[in-house]
C-alpha positions as CSV (number, residue, x, y, z in Angstrom):
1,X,-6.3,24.2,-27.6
2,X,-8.1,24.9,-24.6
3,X,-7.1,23.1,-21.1
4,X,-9.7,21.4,-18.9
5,X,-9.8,19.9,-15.6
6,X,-7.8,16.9,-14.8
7,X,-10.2,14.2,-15.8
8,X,-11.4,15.9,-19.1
9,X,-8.2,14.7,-21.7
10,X,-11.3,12.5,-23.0
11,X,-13.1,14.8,-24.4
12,X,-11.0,16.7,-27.5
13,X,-9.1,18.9,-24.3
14,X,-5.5,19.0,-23.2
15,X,-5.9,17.9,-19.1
16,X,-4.3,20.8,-16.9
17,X,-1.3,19.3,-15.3
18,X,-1.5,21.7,-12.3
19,X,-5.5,20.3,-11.8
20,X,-5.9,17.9,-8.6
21,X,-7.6,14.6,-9.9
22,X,-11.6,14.6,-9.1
23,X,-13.3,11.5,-7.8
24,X,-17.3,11.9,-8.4
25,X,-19.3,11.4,-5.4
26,X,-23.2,9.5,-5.1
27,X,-24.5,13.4,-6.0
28,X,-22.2,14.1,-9.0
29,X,-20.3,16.3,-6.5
30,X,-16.6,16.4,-5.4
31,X,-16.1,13.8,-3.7
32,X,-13.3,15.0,-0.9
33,X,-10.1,12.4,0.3
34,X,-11.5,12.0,3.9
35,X,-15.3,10.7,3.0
36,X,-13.5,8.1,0.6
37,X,-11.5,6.9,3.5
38,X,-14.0,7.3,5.8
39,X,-17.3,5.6,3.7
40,X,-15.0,3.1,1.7
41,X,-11.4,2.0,2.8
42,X,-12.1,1.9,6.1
43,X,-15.2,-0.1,6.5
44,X,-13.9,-2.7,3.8
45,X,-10.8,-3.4,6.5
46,X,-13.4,-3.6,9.0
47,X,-15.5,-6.2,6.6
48,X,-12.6,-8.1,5.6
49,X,-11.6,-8.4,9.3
50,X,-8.6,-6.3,9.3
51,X,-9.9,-4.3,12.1
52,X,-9.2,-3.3,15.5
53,X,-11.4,-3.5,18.6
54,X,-11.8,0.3,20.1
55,X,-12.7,-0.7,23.4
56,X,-16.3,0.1,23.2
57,X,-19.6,-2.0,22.8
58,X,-22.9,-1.1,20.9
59,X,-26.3,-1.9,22.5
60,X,-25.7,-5.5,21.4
61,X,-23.3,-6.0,23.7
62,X,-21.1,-6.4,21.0
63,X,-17.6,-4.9,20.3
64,X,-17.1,-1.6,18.3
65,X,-14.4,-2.3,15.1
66,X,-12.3,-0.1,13.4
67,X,-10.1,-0.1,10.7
68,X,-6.6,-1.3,11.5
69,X,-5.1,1.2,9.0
70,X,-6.7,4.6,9.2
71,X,-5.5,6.0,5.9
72,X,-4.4,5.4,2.3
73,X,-0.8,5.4,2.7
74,X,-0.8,1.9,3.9
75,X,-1.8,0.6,0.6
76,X,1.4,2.6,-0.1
77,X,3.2,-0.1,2.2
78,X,1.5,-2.7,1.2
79,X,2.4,-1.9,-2.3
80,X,5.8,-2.2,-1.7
81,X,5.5,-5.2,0.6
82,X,4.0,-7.2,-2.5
83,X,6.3,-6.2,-5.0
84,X,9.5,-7.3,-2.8
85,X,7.9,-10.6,-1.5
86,X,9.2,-13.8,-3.2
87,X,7.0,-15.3,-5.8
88,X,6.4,-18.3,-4.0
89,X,4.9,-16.1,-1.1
90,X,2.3,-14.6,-3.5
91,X,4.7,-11.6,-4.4
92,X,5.9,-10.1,-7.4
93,X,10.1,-10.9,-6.2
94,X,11.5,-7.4,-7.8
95,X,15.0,-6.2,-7.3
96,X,15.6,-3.3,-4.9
97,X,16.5,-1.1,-8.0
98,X,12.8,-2.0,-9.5
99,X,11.2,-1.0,-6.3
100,X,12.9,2.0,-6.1
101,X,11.7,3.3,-9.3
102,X,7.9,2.1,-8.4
103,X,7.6,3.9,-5.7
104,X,9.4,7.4,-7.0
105,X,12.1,6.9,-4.2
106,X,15.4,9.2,-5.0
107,X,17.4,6.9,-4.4
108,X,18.3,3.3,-3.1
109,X,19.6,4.1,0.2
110,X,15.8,5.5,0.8
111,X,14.2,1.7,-0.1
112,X,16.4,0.2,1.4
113,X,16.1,2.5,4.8
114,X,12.2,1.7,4.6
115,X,12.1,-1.8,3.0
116,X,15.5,-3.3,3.2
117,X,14.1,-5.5,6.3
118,X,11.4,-7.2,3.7
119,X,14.4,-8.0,0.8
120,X,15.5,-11.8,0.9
121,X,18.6,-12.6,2.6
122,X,21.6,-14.5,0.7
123,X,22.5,-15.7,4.0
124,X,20.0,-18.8,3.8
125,X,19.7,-21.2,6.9
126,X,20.1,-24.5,4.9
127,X,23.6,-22.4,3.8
128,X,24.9,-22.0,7.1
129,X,23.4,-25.4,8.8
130,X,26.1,-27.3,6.1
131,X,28.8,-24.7,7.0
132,X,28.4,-25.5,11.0
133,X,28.0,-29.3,9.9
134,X,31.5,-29.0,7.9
135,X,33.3,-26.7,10.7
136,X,31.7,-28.1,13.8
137,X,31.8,-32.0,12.4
């Protein structure tokens, strides 16, 4: 059976697994990493407000935005971030093992390096207000 490109499985041909995936540009071309972050992600931060100001006006007098997060790998973070938040804070609550394996990390000790900060503590402050009411009287 012959192989095709990476987005051709669809059509009766084995994808190539050594193929780099293809995004279609507005021509039907290539469309290359940089212009999708540069034409899409990065002016949709700047519409939903998550933008920075770069110091500079335009000849409105108003001030010049950019996107807080200049490339894709933040979505990598946020990722993350969502699937360890609690489910009362709007995320999905996973166990570090979970998270591990969602984002391809070796091993725990990585996750935890990166993300171990974002985890719920056991140590909660209710906990240790009725320990210092019980020790302290």
């Amino acid at each position: 059976m012959p192989t095709a490109g990476y987005g051709e499985a669809g059509r009766g041909r084995q994808p190539d697994p050594q193929a780099r995936p293809r995004l279609p540009e507005r021509v039907g071309k290539v469309e290359q990493l940089n212009n999708i972050v540069r034409r899409g992600y990065q002016p949709a931060q700047v519409s939903a407000g998550v933008a920075i100001e770069t110091g500079e006006r335009d000849d409105k007098s108003k001030p010049i935005l950019a996107a807080k997060y200049p490339g894709l790998h933040s979505l990598r973070h946020f990722y993350a971030s969502w699937c360890i938040n609690r489910r009362e804070d709007g995320g999905l609550g996973l166990p570090p093992k979970v998270v591990q394996e969602r984002l391809g990390h070796s091993s725990i000790r990585m996750t935890m390096d990166i993300y171990g900060h974002l985890f719920p503590r056991g140590d909660d402050a209710s906990e240790l207000a009725a320990a210092e009411a019980v020790l302290l009287g």
